[in-house]
PDB file of N, CA, C and O in Angstrom, chain B, residues numbered from 101:
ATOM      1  N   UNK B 101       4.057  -7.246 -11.823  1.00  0.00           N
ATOM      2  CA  UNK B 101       4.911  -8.270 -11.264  1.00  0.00           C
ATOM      3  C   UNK B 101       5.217  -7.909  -9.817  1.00  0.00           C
ATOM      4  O   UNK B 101       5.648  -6.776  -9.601  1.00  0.00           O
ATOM      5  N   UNK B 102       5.045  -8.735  -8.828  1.00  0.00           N
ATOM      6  CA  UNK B 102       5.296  -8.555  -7.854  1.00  0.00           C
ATOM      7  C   UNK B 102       6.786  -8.524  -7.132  1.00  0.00           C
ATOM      8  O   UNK B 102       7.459  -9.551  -7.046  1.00  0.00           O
ATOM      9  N   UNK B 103       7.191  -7.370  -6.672  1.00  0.00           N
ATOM     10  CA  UNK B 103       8.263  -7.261  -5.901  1.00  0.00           C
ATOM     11  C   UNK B 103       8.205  -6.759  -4.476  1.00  0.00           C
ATOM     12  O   UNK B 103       7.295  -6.055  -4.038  1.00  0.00           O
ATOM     13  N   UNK B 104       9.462  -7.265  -3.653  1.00  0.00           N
ATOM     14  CA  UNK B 104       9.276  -7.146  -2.306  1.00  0.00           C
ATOM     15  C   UNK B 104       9.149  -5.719  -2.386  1.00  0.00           C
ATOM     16  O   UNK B 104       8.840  -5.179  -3.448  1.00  0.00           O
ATOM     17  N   UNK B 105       9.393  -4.999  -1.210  1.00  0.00           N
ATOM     18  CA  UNK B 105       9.555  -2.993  -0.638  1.00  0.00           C
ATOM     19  C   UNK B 105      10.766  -2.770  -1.251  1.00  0.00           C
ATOM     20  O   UNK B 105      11.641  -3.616  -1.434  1.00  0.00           O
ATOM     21  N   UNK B 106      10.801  -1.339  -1.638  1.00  0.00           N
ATOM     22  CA  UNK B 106      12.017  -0.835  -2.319  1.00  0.00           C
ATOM     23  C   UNK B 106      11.912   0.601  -1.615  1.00  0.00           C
ATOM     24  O   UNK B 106      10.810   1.096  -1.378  1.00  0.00           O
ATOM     25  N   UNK B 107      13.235   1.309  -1.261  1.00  0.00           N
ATOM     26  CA  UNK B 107      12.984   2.432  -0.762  1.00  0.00           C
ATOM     27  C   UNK B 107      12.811   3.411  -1.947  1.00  0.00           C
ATOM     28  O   UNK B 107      13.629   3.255  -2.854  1.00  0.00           O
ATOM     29  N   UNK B 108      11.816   4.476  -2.118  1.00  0.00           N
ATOM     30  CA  UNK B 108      12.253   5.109  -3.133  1.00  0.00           C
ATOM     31  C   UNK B 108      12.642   6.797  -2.210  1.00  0.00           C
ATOM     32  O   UNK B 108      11.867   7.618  -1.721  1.00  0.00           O
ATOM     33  N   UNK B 109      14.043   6.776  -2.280  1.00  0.00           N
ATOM     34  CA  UNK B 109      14.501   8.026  -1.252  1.00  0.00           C
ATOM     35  C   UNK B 109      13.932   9.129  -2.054  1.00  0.00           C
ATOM     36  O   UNK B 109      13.417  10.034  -1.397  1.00  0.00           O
ATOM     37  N   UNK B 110      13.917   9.278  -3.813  1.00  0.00           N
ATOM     38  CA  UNK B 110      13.520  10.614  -3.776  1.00  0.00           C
ATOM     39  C   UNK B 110      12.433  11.354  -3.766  1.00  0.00           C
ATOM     40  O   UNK B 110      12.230  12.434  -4.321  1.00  0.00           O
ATOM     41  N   UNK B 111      11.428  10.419  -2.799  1.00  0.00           N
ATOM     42  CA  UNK B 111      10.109  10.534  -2.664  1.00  0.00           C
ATOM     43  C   UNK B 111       9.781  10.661  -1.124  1.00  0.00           C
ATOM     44  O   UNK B 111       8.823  11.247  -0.619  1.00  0.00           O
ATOM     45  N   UNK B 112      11.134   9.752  -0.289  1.00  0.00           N
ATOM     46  CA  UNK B 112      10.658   9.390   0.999  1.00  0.00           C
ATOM     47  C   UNK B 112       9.800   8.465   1.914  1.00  0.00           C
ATOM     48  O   UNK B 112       9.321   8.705   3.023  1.00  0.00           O
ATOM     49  N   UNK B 113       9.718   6.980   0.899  1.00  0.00           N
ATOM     50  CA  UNK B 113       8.474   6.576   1.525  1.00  0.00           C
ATOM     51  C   UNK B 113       9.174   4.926   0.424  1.00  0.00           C
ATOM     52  O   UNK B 113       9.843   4.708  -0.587  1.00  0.00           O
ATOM     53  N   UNK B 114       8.428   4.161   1.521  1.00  0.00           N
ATOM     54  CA  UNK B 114       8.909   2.859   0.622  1.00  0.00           C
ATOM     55  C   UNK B 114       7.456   2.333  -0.352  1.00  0.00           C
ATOM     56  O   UNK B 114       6.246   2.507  -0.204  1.00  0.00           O
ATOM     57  N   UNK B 115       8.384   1.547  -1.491  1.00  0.00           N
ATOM     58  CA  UNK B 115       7.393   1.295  -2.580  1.00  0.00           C
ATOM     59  C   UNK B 115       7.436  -0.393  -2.178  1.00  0.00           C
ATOM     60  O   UNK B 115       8.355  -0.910  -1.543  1.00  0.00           O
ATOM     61  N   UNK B 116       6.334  -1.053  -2.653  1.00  0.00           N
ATOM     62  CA  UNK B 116       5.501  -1.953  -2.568  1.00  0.00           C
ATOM     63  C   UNK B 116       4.522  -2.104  -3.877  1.00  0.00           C
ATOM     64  O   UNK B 116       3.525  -1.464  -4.213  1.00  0.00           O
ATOM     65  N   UNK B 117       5.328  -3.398  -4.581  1.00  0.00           N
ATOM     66  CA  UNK B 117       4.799  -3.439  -5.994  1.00  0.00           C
ATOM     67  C   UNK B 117       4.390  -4.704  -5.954  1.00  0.00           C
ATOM     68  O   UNK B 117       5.175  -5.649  -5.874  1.00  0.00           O
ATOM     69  N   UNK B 118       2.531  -4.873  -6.031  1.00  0.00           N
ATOM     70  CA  UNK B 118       2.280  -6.455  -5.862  1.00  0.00           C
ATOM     71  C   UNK B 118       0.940  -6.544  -7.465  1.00  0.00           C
ATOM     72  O   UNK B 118       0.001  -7.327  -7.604  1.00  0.00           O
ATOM     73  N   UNK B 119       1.357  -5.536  -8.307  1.00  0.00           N
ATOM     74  CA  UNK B 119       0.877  -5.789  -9.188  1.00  0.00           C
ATOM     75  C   UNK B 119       0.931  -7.108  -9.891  1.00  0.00           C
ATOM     76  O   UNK B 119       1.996  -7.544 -10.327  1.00  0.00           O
ATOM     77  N   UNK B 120      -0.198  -7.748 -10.006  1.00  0.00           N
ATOM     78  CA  UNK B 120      -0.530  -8.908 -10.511  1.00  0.00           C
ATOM     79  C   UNK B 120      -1.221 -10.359  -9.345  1.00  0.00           C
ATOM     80  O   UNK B 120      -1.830 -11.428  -9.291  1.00  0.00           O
ATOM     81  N   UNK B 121      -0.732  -9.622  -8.831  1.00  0.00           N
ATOM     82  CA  UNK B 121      -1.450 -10.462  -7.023  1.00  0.00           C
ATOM     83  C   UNK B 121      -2.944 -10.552  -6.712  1.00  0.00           C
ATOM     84  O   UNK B 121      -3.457  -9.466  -6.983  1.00  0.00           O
ATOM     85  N   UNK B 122      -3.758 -11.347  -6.292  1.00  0.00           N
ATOM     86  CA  UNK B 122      -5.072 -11.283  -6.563  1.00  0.00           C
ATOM     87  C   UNK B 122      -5.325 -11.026  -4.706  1.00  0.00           C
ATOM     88  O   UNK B 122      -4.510 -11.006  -3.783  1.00  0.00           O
ATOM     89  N   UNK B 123      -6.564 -10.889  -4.732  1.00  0.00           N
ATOM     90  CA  UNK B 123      -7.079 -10.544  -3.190  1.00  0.00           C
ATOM     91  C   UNK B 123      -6.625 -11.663  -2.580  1.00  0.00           C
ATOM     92  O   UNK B 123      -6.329 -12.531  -3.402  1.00  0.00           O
ATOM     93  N   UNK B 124      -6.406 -12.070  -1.101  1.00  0.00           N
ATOM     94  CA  UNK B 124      -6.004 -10.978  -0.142  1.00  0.00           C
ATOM     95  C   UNK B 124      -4.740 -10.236  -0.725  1.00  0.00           C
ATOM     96  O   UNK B 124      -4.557  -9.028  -0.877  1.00  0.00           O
ATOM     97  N   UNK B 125      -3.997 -11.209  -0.982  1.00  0.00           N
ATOM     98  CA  UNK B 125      -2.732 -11.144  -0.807  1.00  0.00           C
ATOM     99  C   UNK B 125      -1.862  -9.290  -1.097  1.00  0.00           C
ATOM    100  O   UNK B 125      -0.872  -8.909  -0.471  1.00  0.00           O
ATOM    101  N   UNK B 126      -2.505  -8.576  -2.038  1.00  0.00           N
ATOM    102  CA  UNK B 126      -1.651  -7.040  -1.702  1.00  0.00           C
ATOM    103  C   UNK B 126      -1.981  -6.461  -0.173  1.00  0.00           C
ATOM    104  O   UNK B 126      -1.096  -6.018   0.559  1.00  0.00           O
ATOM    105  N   UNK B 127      -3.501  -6.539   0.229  1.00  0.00           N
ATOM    106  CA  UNK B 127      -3.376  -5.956   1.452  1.00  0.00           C
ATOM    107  C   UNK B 127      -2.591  -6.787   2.701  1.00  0.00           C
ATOM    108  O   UNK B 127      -2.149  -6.289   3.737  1.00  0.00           O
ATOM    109  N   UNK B 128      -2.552  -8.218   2.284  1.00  0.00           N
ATOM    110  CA  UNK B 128      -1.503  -8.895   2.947  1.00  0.00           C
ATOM    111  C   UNK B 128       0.126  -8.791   3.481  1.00  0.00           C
ATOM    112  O   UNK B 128       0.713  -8.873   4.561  1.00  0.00           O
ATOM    113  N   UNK B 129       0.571  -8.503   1.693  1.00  0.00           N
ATOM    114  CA  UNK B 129       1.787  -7.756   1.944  1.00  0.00           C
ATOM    115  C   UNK B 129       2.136  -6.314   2.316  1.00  0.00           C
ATOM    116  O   UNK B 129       3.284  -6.043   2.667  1.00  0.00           O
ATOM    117  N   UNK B 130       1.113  -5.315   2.247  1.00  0.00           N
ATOM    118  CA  UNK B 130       1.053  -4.062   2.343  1.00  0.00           C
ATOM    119  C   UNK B 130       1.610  -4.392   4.117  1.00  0.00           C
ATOM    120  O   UNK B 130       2.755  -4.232   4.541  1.00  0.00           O
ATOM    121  N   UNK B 131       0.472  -4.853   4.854  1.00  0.00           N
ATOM    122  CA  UNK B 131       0.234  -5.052   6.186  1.00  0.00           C
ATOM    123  C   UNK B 131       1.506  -5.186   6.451  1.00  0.00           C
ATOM    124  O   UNK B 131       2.177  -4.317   7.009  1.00  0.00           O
ATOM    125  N   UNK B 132       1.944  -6.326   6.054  1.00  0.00           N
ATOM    126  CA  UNK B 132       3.501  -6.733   6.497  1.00  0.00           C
ATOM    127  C   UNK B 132       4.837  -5.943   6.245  1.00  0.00           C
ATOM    128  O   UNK B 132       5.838  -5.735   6.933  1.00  0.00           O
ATOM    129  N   UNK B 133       4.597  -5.726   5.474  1.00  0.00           N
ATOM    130  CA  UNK B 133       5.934  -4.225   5.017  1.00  0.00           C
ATOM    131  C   UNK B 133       5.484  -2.645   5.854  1.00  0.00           C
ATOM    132  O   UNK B 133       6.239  -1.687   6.014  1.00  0.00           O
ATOM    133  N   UNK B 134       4.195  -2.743   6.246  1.00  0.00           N
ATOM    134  CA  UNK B 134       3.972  -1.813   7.024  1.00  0.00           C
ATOM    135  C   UNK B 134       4.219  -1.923   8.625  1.00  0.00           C
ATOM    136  O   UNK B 134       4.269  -0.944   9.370  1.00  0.00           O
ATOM    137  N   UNK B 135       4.334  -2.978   8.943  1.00  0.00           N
ATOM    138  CA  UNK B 135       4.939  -3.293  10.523  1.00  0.00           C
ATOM    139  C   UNK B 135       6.217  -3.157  10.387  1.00  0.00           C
ATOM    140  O   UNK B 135       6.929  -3.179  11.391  1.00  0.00           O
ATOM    141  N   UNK B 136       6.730  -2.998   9.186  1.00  0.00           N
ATOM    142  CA  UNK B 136       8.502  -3.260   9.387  1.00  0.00           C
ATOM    143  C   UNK B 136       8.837  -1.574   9.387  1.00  0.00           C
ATOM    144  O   UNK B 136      10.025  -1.254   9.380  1.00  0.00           O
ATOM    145  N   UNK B 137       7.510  -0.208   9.396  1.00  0.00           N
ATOM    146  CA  UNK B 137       7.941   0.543   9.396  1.00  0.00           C
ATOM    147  C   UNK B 137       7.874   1.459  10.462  1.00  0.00           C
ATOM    148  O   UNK B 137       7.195   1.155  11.443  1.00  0.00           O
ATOM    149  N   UNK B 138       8.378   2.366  10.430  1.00  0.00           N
ATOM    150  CA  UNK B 138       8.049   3.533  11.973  1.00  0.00           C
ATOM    151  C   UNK B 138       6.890   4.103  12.069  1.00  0.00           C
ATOM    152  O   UNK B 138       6.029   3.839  11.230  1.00  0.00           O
ATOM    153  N   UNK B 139       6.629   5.027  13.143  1.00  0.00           N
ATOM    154  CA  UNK B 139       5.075   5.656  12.685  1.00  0.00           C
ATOM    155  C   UNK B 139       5.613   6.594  12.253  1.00  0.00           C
ATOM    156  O   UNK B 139       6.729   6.976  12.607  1.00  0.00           O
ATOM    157  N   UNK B 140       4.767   7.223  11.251  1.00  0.00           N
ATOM    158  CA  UNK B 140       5.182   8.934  10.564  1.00  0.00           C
ATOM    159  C   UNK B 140       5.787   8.341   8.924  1.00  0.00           C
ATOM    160  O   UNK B 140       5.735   8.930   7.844  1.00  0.00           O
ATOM    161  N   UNK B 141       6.310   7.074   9.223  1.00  0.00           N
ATOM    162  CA  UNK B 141       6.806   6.548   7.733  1.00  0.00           C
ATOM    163  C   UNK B 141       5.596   5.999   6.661  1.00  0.00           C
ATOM    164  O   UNK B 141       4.570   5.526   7.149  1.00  0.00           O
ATOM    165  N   UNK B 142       5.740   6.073   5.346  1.00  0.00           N
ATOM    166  CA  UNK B 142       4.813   5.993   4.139  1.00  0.00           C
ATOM    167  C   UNK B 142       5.288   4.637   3.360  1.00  0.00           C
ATOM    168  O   UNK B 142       6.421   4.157   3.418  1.00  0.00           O
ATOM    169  N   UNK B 143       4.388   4.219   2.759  1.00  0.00           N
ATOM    170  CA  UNK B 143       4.125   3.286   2.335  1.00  0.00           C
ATOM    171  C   UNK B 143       3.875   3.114   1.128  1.00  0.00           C
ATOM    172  O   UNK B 143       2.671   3.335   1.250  1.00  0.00           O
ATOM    173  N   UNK B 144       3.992   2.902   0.040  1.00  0.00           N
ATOM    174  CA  UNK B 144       3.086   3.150  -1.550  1.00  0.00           C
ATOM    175  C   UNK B 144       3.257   1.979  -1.523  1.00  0.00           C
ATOM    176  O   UNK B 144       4.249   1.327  -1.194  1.00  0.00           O
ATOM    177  N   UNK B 145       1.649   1.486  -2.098  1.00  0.00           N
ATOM    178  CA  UNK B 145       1.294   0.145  -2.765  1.00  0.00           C
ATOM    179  C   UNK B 145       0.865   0.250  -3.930  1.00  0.00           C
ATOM    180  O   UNK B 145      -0.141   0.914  -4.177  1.00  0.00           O
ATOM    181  N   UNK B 146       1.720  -0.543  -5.075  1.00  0.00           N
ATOM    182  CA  UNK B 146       0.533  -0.382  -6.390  1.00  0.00           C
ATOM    183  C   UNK B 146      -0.204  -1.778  -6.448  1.00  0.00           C
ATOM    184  O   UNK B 146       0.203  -2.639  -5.668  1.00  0.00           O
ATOM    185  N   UNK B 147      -1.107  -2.043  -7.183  1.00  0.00           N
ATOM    186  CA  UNK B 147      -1.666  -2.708  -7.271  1.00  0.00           C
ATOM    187  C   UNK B 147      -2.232  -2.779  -8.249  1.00  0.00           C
ATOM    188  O   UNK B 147      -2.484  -1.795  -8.944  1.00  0.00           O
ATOM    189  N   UNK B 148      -2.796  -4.797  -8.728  1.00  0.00           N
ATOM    190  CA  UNK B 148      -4.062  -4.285 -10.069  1.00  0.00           C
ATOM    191  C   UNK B 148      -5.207  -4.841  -9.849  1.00  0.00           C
ATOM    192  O   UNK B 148      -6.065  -4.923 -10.727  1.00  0.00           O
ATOM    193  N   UNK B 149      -5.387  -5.377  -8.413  1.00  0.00           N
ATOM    194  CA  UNK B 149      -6.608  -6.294  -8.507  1.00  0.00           C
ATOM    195  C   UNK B 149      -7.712  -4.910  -8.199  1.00  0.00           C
ATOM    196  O   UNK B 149      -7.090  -3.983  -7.681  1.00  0.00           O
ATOM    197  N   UNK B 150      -8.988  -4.651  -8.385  1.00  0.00           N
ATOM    198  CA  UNK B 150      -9.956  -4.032  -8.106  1.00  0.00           C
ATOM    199  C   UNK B 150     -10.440  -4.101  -7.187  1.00  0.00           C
ATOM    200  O   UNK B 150     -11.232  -3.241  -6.801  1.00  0.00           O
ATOM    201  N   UNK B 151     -10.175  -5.000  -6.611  1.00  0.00           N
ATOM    202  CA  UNK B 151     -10.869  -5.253  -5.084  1.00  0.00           C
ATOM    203  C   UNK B 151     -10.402  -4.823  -4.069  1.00  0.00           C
ATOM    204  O   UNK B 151     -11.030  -4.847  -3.010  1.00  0.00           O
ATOM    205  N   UNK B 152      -8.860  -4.204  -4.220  1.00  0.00           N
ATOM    206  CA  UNK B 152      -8.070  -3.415  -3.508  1.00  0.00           C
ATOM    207  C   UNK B 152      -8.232  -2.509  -3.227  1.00  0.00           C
ATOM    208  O   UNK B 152      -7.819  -2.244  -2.098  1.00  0.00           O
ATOM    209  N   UNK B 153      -8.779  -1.630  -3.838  1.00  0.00           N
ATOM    210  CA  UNK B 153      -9.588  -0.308  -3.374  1.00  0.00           C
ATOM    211  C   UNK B 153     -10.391  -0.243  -1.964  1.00  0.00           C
ATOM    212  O   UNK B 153     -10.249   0.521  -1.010  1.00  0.00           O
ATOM    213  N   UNK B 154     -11.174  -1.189  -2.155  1.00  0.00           N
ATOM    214  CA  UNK B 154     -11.989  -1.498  -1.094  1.00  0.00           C
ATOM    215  C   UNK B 154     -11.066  -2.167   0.192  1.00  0.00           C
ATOM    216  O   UNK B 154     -11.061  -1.599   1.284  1.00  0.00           O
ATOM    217  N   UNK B 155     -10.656  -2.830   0.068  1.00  0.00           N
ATOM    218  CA  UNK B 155      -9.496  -3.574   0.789  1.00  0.00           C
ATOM    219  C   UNK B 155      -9.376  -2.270   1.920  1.00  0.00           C
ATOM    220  O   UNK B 155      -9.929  -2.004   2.987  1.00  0.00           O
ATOM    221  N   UNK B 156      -8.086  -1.465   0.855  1.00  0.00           N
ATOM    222  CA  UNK B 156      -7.636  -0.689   1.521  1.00  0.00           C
ATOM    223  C   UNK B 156      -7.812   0.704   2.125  1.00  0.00           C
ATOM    224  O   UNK B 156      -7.091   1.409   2.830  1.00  0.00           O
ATOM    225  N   UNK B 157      -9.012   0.843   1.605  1.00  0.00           N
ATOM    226  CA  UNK B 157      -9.631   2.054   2.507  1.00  0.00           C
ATOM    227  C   UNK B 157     -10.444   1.115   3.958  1.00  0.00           C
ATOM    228  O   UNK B 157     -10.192   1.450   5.115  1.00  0.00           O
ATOM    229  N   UNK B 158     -11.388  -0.031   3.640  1.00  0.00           N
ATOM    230  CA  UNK B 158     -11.805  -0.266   5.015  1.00  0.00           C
ATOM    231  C   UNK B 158     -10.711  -0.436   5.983  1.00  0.00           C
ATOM    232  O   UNK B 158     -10.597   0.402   6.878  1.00  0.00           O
ATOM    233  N   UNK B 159      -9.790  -1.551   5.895  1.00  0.00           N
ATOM    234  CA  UNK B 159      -8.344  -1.446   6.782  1.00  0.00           C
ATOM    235  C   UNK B 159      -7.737  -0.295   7.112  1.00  0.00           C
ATOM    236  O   UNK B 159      -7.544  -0.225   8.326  1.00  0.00           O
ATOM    237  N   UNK B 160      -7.429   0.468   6.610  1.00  0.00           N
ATOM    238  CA  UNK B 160      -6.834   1.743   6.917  1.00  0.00           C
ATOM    239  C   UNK B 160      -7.580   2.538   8.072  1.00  0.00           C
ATOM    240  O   UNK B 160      -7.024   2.871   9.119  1.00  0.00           O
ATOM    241  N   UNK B 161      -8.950   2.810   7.745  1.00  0.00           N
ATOM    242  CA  UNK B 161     -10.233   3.270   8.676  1.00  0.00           C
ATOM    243  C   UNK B 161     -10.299   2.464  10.163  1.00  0.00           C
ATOM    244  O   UNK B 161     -10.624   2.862  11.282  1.00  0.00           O
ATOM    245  N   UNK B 162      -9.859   1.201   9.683  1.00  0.00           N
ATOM    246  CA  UNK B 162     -10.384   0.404  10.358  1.00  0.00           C
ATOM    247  C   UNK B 162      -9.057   0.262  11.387  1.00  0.00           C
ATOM    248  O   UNK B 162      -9.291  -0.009  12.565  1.00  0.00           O
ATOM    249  N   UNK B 163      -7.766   0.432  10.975  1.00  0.00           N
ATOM    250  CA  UNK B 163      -6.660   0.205  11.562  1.00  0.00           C
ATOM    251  C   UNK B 163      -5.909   1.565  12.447  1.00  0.00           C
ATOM    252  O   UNK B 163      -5.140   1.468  13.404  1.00  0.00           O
ATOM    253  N   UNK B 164      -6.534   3.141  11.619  1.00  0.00           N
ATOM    254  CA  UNK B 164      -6.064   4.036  12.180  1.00  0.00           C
ATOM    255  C   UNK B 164      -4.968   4.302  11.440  1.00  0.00           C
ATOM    256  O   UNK B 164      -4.582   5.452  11.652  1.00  0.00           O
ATOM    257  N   UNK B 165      -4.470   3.860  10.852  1.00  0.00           N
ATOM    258  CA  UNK B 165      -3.566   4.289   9.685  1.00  0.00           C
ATOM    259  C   UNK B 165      -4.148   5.429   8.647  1.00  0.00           C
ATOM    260  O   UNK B 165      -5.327   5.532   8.308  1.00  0.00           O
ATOM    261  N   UNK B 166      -3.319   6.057   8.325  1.00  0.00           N
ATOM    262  CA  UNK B 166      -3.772   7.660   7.132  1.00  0.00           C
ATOM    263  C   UNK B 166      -3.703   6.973   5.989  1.00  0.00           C
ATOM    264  O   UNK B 166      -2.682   6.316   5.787  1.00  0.00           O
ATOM    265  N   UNK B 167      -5.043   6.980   4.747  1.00  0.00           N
ATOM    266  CA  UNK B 167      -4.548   6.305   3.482  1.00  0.00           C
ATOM    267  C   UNK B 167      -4.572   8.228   3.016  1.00  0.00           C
ATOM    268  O   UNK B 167      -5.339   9.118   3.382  1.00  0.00           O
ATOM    269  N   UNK B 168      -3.241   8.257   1.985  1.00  0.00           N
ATOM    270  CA  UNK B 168      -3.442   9.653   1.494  1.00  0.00           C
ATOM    271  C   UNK B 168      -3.534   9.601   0.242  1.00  0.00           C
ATOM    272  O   UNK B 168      -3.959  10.615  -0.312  1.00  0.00           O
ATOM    273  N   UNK B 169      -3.225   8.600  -0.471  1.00  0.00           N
ATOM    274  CA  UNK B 169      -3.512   8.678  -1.755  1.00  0.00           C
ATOM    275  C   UNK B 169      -4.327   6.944  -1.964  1.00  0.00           C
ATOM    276  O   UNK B 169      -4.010   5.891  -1.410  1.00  0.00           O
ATOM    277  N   UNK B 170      -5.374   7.201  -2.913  1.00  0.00           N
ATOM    278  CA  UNK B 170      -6.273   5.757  -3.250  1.00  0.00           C
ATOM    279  C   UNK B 170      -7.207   6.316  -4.228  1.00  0.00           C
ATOM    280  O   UNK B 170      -8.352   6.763  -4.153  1.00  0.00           O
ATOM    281  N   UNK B 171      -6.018   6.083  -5.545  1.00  0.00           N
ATOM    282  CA  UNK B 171      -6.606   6.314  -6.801  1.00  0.00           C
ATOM    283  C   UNK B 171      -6.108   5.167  -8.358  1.00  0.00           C
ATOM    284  O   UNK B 171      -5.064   4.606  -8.025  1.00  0.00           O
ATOM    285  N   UNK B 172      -6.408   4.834  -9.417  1.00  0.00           N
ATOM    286  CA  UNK B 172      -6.203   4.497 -10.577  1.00  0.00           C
ATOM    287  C   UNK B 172      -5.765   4.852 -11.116  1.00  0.00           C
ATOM    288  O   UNK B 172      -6.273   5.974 -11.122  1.00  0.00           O
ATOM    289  N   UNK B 173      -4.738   4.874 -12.044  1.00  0.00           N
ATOM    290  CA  UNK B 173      -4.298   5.551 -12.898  1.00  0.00           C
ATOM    291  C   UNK B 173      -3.640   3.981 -13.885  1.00  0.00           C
ATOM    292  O   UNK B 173      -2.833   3.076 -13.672  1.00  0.00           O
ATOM    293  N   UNK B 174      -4.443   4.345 -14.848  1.00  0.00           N
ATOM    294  CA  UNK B 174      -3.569   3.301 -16.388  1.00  0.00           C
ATOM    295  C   UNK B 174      -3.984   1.865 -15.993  1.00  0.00           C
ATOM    296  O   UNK B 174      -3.384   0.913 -16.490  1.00  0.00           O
ATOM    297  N   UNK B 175      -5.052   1.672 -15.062  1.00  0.00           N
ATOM    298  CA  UNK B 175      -5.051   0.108 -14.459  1.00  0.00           C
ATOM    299  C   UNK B 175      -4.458  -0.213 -13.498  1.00  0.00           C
ATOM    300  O   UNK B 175      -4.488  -1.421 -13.266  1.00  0.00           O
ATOM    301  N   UNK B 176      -3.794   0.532 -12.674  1.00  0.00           N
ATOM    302  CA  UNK B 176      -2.919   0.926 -11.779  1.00  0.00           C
ATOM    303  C   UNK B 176      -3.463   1.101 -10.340  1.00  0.00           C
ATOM    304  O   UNK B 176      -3.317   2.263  -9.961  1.00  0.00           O
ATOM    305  N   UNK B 177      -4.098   0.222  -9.348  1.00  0.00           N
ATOM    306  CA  UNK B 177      -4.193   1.057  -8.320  1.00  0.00           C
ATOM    307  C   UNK B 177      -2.796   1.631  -7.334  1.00  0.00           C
ATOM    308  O   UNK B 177      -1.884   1.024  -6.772  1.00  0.00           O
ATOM    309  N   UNK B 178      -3.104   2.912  -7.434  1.00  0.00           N
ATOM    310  CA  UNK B 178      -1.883   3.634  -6.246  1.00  0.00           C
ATOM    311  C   UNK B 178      -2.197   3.983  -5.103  1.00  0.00           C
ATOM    312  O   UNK B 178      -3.020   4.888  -4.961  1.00  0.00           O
ATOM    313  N   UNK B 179      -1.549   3.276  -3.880  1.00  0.00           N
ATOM    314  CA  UNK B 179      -1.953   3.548  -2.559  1.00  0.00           C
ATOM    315  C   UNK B 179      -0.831   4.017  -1.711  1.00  0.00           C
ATOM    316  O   UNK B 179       0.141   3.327  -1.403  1.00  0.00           O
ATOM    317  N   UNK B 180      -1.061   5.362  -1.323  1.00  0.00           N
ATOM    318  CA  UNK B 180       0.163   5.708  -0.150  1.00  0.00           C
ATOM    319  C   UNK B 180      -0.721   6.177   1.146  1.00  0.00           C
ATOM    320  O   UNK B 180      -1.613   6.990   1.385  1.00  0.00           O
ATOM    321  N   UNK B 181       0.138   5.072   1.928  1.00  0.00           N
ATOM    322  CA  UNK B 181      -0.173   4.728   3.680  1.00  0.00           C
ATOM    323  C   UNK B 181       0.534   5.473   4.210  1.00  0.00           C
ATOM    324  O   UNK B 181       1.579   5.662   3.586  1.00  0.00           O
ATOM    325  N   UNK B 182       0.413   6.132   5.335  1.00  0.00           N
ATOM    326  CA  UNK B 182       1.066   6.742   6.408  1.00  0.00           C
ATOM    327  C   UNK B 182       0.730   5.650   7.631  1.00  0.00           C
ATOM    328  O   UNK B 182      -0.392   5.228   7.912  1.00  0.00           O
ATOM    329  N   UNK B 183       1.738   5.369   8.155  1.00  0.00           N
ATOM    330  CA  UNK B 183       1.565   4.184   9.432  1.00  0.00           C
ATOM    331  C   UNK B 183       1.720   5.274  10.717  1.00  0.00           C
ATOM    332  O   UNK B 183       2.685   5.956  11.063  1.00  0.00           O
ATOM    333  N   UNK B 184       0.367   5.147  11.271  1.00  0.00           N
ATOM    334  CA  UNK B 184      -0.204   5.950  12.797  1.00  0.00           C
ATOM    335  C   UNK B 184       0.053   5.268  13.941  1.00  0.00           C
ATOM    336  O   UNK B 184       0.674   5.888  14.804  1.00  0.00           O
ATOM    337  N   UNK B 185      -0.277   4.112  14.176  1.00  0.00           N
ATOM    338  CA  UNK B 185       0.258   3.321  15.191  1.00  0.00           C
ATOM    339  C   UNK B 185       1.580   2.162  15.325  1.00  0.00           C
ATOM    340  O   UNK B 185       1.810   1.609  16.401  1.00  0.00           O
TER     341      UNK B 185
END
């Protein structure tokens, strides 16, 4: 179910839950919750579409942004961004 950014402080990094969202739209909202952040600040996106994977490693590469985590777990894609520029 999709929800807006949530901070999760005891992690340090805001969460971004667009599970159930089909392409574009998670790397859509990722993008956008990621301009609202500083550089050096993190990002976690989960996600369930499959196509997100791909999504978000070319953008990231492509944007200069750090992806540090881009893995599956339970049907689950988990993505944590570090915003570089």
């Amino acid at each position: 179910m999709y929800n807006d950014t949530t901070l999760d402080a005891t992690l340090g990094h805001q969460l971004l839950d667009t599970q159930g969202l089909q392409c574009p739209l998670p790397l859509l909202k990722a993008k956008r919750a990621l301009s609202q952040l500083k550089v050096g600040e993190k990002l976690k996106v989960l996600a369930t579409d499959a196509g997100s994977q791909r999504d978000f490693a070319a953008w990231t590469r492509l944007t200069g942004h750090h992806l540090h985590q881009n893995e599956c777990i339970d049907n689950v894609y988990h993505y944590l961004i570090e915003k570089r520029i």
